[in-house]
N, C-alpha and C positions, 0 to 999 in steps of 0.2 A: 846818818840814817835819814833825817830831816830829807835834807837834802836829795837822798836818792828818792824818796818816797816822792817827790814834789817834781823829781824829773827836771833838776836845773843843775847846773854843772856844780862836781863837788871841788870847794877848795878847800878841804881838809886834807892835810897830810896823815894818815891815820898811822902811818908806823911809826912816825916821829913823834906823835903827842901820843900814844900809847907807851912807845919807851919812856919818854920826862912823865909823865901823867898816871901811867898807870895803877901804880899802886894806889892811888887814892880812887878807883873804881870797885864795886862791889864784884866780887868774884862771877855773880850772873852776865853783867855789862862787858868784862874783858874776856868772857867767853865769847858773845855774840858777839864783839871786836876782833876779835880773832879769827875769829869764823871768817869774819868780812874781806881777811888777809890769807886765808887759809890757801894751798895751790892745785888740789883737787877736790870735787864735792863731796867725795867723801869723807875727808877730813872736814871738811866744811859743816857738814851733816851730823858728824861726830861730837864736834862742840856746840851746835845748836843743840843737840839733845841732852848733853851736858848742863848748857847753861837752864834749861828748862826744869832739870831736876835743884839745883840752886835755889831757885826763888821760881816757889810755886804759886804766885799771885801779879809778879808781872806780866804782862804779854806779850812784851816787845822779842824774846826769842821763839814761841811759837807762832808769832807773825812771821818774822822773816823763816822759819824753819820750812812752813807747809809753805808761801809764796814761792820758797824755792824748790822744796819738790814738786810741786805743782807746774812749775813753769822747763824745771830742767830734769827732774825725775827721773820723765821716759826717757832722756839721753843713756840712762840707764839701765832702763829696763824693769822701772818703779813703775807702778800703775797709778794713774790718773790722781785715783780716789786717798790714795795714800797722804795726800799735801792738808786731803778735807778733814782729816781726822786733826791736825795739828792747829788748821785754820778754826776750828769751833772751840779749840779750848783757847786758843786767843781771846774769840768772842768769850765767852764763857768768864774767862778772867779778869778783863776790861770790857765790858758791852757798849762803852760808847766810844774804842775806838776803830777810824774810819776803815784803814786800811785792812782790820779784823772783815770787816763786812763786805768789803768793795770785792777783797780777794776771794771770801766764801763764793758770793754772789758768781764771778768769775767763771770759779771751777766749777759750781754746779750748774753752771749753763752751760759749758764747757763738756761734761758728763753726759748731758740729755735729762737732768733730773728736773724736771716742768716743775712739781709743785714743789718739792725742797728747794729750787732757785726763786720761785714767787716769794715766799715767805722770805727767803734772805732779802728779796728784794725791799719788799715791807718795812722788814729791822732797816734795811740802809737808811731807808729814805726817811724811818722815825728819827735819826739820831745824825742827819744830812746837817753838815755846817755853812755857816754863809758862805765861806771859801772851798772850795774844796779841786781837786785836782779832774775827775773827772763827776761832771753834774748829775743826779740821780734821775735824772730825766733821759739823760743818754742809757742808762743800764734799763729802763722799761722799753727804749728802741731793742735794746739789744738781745732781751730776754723775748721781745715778739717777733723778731727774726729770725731765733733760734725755735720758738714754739709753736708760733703761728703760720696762718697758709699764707704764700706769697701777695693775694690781692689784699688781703686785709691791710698789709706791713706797708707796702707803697706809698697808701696815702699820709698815712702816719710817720712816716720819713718825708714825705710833702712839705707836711702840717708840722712839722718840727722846730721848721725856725732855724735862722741863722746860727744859731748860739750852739745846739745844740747838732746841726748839719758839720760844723765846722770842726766840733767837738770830732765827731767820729770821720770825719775826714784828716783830720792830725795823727789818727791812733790806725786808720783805713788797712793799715799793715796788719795791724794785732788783732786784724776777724778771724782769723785760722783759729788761732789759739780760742777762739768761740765756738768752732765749727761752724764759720757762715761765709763758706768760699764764695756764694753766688752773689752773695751781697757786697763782699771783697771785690771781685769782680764789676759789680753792677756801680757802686761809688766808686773805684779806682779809675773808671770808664769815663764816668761824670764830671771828675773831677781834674782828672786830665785835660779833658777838651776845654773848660774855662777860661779863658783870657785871662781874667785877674787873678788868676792860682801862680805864685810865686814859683820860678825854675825848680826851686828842688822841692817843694809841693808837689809839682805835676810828674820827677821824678820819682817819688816816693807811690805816687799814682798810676805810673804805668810799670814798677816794680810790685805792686800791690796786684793789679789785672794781671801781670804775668803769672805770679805763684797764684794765684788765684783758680785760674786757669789750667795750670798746669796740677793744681790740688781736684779738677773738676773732667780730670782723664783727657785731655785737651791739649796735650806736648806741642804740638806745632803751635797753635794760636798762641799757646802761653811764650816760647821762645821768640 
């Protein structure tokens, strides 16, 4: 789980160290492992909430339960806000861990809720580690993109810095899932035409301007 959370390749064999290993797991943990192995979401869905009624004080299964309705839900025909209800009692259970926040953060920007995302934003960035996967300076880009009117936002994507330019030009795909096609579009565009943006960089870049595009009623441009 590390590992996916951090977005580098997993080399865990999980069905094989779940069969030798398993039984010395807490009934909560071979849920949410299971879940991880599960072959539709529903089943998937089924033993995260299982594992949640287990141990009501960890938070590691209503993190991954609401990330994942949150992100695959609507495949379903789960509504948006469904994932937020799972995502706070994460928070709620462990408040300093990250991914409880990042993810709140996410969906309620995600929703259009202005000041329920400000405040998750706040929590994040009180409880922000030296390390972390995505910096909490990119989620105040992200939240004034979604909130703010477009001249304000521009310069403050300027003014952002390397660090954090780069930041959301790596993730440039995953502005939908924000609701900020135009900004999908506006750095896929950018980001493409750079000379030192690496081949699949720049392809990630003009597959980002197309759904972009094509999320902004625009089919030809986008194709």
């Amino acid at each position: 789980l590390v590992q996916r959370w951090s977005r580098v390749p997993t080399t865990v064999n999980l069905t094989r160290l779940l069969a030798e290993h398993g039984g010395n797991l807490s009934k909560s943990d071979s849920l949410v492992l299971a879940a991880e192995l599960a072959p539709t979401r529903a089943q998937r869905w089924a033993l995260f909430a299982s594992a949640m009624k287990e141990n009501l004080f960890e938070a590691v299964a209503p993190v991954q339960y609401g990330a994942d309705l949150m992100h695959r839900g609507p495949l379903d025909g789960i509504p948006l806000d469904s994932g937020v209800v799972f995502l706070r009692e994460a928070r709620d259970r462990e408040p300093q861990l990250a991914e409880a926040h990042d993810q709140l953060m996410w969906a309620l920007v995600r929703l259009g809720y202005r000041d329920s995302a400000a405040a998750a934003l706040r929590t994040l960035k009180a409880n922000a580690r030296a390390v972390r996967d995505v910096d909490p300076s990119v989620f105040d880009l992200i939240w004034a993109m979604r909130f703010l009117p477009v001249d304000s936002v521009l310069p403050r994507l300027q003014a952002a810095g390397d660090g954090a330019q780069t930041q959301i030009a790596q993730r440039v795909r995953l502005a939908l899932s924000f609701d900020l096609a135009r900004y999908q579009v506006l750095i896929g565009g950018q980001l493409a035409a750079r000379s030192d943006a690496s081949v699949g960089m720049q392809a990630h870049a003009r597959i980002a301007r197309g759904l972009g595009l094509l999320a902004l009623g625009q089919p030809g441009a986008g194709l």
